[in-house]
N, C-alpha and C positions, 0 to 999 in steps of 0.2 A: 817162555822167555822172561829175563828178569826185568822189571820194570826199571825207570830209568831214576835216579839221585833227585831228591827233592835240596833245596839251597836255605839251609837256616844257619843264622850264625856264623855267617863266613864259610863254608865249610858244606859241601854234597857230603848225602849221606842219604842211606834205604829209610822208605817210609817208616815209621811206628806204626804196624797194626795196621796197614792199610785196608780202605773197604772195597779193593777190589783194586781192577786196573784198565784200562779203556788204550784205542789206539786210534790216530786222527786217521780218516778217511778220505780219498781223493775224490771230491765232486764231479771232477769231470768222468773219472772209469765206475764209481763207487768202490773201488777196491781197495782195501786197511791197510795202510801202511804198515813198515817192520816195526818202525820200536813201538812201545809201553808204556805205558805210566800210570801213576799209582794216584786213587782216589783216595788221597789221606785222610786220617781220624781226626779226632779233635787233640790228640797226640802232638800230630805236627803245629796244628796251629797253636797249639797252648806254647810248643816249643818256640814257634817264632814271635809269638808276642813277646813273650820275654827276653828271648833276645834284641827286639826293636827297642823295650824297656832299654836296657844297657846304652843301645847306641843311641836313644833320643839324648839319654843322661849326657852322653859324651860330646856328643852334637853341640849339646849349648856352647861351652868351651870351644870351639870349630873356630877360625876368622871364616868371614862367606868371601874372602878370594879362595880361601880351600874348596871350598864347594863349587863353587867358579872353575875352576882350575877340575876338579872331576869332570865336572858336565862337556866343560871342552874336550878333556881326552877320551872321554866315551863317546863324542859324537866324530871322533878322529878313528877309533879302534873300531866303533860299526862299520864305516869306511873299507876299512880292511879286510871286515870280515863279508863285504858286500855281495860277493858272489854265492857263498853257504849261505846268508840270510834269502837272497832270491830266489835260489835253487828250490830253500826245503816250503819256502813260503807260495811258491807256485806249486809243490806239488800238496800242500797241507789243503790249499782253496780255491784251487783253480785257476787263480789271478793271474792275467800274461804277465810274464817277466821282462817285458817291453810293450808299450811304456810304464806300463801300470805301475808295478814294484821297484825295477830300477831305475828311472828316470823323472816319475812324480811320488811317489810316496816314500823312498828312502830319503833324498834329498831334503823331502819336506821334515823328515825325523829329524834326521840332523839339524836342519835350521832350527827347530823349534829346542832343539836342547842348547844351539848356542846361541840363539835367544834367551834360554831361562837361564843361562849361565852368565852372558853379559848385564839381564837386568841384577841377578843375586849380587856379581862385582857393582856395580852402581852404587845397588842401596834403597835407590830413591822408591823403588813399590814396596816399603815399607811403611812411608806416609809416617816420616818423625816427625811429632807436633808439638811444640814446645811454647809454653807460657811463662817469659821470663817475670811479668811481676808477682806471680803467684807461684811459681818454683813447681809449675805440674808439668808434665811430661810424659808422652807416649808413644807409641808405635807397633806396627806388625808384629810379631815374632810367632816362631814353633809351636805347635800345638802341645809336645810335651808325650806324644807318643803315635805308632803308626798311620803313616795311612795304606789303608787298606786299599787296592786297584783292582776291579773288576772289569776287564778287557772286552771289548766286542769283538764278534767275528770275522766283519767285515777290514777292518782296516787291522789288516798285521804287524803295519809297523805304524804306521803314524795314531793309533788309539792303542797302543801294545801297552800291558800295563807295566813291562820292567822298561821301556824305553819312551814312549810317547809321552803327548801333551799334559798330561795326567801327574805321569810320573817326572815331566820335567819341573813341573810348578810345583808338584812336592817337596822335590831335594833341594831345589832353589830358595826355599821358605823355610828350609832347616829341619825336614822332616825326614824319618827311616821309611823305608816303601817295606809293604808285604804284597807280590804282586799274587794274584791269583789268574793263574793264563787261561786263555777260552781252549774249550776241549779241542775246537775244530782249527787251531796252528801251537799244540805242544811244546814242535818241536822246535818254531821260530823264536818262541818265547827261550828257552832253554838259550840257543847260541845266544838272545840281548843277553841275560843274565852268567855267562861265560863271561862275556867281553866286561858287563860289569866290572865282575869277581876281580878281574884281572886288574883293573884299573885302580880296585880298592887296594888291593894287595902292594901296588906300588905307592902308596899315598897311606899318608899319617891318619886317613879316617876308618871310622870302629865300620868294620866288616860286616857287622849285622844291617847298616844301613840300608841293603838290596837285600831279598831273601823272594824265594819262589815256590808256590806250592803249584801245582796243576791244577786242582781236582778236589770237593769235595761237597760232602751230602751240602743240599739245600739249606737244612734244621743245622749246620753247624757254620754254615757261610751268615745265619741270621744270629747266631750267638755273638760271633763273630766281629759282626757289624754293631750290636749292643756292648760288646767288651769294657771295662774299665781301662784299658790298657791301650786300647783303639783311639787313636786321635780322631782320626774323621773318614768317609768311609768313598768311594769315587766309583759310580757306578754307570756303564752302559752298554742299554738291552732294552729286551722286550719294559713293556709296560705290566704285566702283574706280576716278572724280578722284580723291578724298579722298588712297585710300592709295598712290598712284603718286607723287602729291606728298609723302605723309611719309616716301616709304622716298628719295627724293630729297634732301630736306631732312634727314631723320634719318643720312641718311650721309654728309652737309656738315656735320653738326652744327648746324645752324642749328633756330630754332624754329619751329613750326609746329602752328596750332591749327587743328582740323577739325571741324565740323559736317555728317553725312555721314547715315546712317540710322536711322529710330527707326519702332519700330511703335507703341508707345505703349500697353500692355496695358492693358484695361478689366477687372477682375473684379466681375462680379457676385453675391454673397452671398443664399442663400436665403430671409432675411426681407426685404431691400429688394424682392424682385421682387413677395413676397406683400404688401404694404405699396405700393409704388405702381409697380408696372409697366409701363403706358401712360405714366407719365410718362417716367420715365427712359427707356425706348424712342424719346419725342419728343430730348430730351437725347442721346442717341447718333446717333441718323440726325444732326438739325442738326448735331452735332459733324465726323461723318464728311463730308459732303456739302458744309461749309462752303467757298467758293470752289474748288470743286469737288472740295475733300479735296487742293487741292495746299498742304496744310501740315506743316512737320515737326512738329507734335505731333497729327495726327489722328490715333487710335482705330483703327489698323488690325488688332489681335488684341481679339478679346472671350473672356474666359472664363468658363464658368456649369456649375452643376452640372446635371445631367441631370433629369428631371422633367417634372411637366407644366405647370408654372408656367414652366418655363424653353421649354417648347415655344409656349406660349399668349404671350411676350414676343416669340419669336423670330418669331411668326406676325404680330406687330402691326408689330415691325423691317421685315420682308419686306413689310407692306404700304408700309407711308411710302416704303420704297425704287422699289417699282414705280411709285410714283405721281408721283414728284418727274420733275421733267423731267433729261435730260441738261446737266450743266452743260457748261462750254466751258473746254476744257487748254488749256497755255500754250504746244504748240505740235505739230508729226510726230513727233518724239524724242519727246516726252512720251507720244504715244498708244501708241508704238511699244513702249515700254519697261512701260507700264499692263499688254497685252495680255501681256505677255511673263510677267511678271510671274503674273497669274490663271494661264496656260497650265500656268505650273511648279509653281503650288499644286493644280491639278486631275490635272497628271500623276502628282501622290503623295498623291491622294485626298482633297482636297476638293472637293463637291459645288458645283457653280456651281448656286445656287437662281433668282439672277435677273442679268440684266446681261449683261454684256460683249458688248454688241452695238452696232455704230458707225449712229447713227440719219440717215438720209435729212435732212440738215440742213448748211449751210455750217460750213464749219472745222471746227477737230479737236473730237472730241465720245466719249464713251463712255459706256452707259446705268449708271445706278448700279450695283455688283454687290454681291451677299452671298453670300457662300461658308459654308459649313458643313464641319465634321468632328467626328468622335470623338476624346474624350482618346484612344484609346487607339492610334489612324489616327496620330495626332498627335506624340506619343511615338517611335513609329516612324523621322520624318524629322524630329526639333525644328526642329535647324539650317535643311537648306533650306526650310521651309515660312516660315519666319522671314526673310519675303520684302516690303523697303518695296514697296509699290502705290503709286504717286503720282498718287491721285484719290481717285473717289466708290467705295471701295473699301473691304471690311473682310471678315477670316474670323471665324466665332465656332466655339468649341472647347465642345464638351461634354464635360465630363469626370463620370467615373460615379460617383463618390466623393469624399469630403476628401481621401483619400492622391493621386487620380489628380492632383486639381486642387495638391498640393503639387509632385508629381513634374513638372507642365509647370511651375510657377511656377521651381522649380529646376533647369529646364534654358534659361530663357530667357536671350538676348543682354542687355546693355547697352541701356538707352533712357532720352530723354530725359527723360520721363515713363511713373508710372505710377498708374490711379485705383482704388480700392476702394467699391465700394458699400457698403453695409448698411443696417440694419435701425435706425432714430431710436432705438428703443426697448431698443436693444443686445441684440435676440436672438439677435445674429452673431456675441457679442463672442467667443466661446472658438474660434472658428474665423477670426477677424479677428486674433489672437494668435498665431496658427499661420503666418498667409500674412505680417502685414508686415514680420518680422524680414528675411525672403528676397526680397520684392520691394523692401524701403528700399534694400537694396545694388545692385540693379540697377536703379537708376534713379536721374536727377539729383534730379526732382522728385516728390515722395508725394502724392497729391490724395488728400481723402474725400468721396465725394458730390458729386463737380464736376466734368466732362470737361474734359480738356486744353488744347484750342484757344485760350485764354486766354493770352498773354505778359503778365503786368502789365510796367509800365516799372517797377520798385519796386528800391531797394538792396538786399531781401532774395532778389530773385528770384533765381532759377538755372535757366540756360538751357542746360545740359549734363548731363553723365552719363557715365557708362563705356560703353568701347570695344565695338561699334562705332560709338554712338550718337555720340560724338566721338573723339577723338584721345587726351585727357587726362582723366583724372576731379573734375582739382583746380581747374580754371576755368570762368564762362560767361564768354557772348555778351553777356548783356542782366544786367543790373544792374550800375549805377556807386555805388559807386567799384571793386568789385570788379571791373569788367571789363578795366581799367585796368590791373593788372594783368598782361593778358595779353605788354603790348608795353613791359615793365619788364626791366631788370637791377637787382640789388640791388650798391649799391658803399658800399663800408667804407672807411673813412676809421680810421687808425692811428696814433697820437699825432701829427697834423698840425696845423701853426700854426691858432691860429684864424681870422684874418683868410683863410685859403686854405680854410676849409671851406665850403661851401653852407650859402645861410643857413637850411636846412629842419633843418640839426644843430647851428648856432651856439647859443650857452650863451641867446640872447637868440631869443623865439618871433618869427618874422616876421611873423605876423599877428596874434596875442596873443589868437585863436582855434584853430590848427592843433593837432590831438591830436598827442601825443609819446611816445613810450615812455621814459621816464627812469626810472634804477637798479630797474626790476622796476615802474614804476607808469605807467598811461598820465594824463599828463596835462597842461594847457593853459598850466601856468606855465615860466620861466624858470629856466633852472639856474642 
């Protein structure tokens, strides 16, 4: 069968020389889907850089209501095309097409692209700053050439790299997208970038600005990410993708943001467990177990202190776990990696209580696990034990004392979240004073009383965190106008005519709503 049309240039067209061809797999049957696609050469991607070249050029010249104006009709034409998006995206990864895919994660696509399309009309997350006694002047703008989208598997549409949050805060900051689609939803990725195509074809912008490769070797996805041609590069996945691509990029100089491992610490404080137990125990399992725990913000580390309250929680966790069926992974690599995963927590003493067993059932599948150790087992190995599982997968840590439970808090990684329980009635508060000074810093996001698995689409969100959890400490993923950001250069403007400056720094407000920074004040009038 022939493989399917890669999207350079405005325009489907057969690979160049492709190195082969691969076909997405149904998780739940294991069975290969029909169509194809082709593992391009460095053929295609030299093709599309250069095309990106063209339309970055063109880009500049663009007004961003044009751009504005795309993102809404793209997120009108996914709309339409809602039904083929859910169809091929349930059978590409398993995901129920209710509510999963059409009810929360389409929905959420679309918001976040007409979000990145009304902050682009605004203006104002460009942060124009202007110093009228000294005539300097700056602001946001385009990188000046692609960003590169490297898609995860789990989220099909709202992390898609021709359609999600990624690729919304690119186009909106005036960049060309090269998306590169995860092998395990092909063909979800193909229909965004149809609907793209379509949208470009009606609208005065350069065609090159969306372009789609599927597939290709590792050693050209790293050239790739080094390219001179490469504005910045947007990656999430595993943790050693992540950092092959940044030491790539970071030794081109080029930018490159990662979203790569997070365990997501839970601590639980000894009056919330006395206080309602069985609840939050419910609140954990559904957190952990949710689409089958393949989220980066599931609850893979639990912390509590020792006890019997803490044993009488961990006995009700351990039921809801045996009892819940084996959800369904997103694909052999996945299971492969799960397995691995538990193997290297048990080989440095954590107790597998229940799980890790592949159930007499089609497709890839693993029974829930819970793992158990002692602060003090735990201490021993921080680092490696400090192991993402990506499933229905969690270890809980008891630790024997405050000081134990300080000691592991102060040797944990970077993550993207982190939650604290306690006690409504603040009878935690003196030891809730102790833990969040040290977990604020390690972590993007602070929850109280709320497990993780939550993204709101919100401006105040933050969908990142320190190293390894991402790449950088100082951006997310998910919240505009801040994410916007990520695919920005800041350019300064030095006593130059006015008629030659952008009208985001001209003496007169272009929309005569755009926030401004003028002489030390941010604000909406006219200089």
């Amino acid at each position: 069968m022939e493989a399917e049309p890669v999207l350079i240039g405005g325009a489907w067209r057969k690979a160049l020389a492709p190195k082969g061809s691969f076909a997405a797999i149904n998780p739940a049957t294991g069975e290969r889907l029909k169509s194809r696609y082709p593992v391009s050469s460095f053929g295609d991607i030299d093709a599309a850089l250069q095309a990106s070249r063209r339309a970055a050029s063109e880009l500049r010249s663009v007004p961003p209501v044009n751009i504005a104006a795309f993102l809404y009709a793209y997120a009108d034409r996914i709309e339409k095309r809602g039904d083929a998006l859910v169809k091929t995206a349930s059978l590409e990864t398993a995901l129920p097409e209710e509510p999963r895919l059409r009810s929360v994660e389409l929905p959420r696509t679309t918001d976040q692209l007409r979000q990145a399309a009304a902050a682009c009309r605004d203006r104002s997350w460009c942060r124009a700053t202007i110093d009228a006694k000294n005539n300097i002047r700056s602001k946001h703008g385009p990188l000046g050439g692609a960003v590169v989208i490297f898609g995860p598997g789990n989220f099909p549409f709202a992390f898609n790299p021709a359609a999600g949050g990624d690729f919304a805060a690119a186009v909106a900051s005036g960049n060309p997208v090269i998306a590169k689609a995860h092998p395990g939803h092909p063909g979800t990725t193909k229909i965004f970038a149809e609907a793209a195509l379509e949208i470009l074809k009606e609208s005065n912008l350069p065609r090159g600005m969306v372009q789609l490769l599927y597939h290709f070797e590792p050693e050209d996805g790293l050239t790739l990410a080094a390219h001179p041609l490469t504005g910045a590069t947007a990656f999430t996945g595993s943790r050693p993708s992540g950092l092959r691509l940044k030491k790539a990029a970071d030794k081109a100089g080029k930018p490159v943001y990662l979203e790569m491992s997070s365990l997501n610490p839970v601590i639980l404080l000894p009056g919330s467990l006395e206080e309602r137990s069985d609840e939050i125990a419910q609140e954990l399992f559904t957190s952990c177990t949710m689409g089958s725990g393949q989220f980066c913000t599931k609850p893979g580390l639990v912390i509590l202190k020792q006890g019997l309250r803490s044993e009488a929680f961990f006995h009700r966790l351990l039921t809801l776990f045996r009892q819940a069926p084996a959800g369904i992974l997103l694909g052999q690599n996945t299971l492969n990696r799960l397995r691995e995963a538990i193997a290297g927590m048990a080989r440095l003493g954590a107790e597998i209580v229940t799980g890790n067993t592949v159930p007499d059932l089609p497709g890839y599948r693993l029974d829930n696990t819970l793992l158990r150790i002692s602060g003090e087992r735990f201490l021993e190995h921080p680092r490696e034990l400090q192991i993402e599982a990506f499933g229905s997968v969690s270890l809980v840590v008891f630790a024997e004392d405050d000081d134990r439970m300080m000691k592991i808090l102060e040797v944990l990684d970077g993550d993207l979240t982190g939650a604290i329980y306690s006690d409504s009635r603040d009878k935690d508060e003196g030891l809730y004073k102790r833990i969040e000074p040290v977990l604020r810093l390690n972590v993007g996001r602070l929850l109280n009383d709320k497990m993780p698995t939550g993204v709101a689409i919100s401006p105040a969100m933050s969908h990142g965190g320190p190293f390894p959890a991402t790449g950088h400490p100082g951006f997310t993923s998910v919240g505009i106008p801040a994410s916007l950001l990520r695919f920005s250069a800041l350019h300064c403007y030095d006593n130059v005519r006015a008629r030659r400056l952008p009208e985001e720094i001209r003496d007169k407000n272009p929309t005569g709503r755009m926030w401004r920074f003028i002489d030390g004040e941010w604000t909406r009038r006219d200089l």
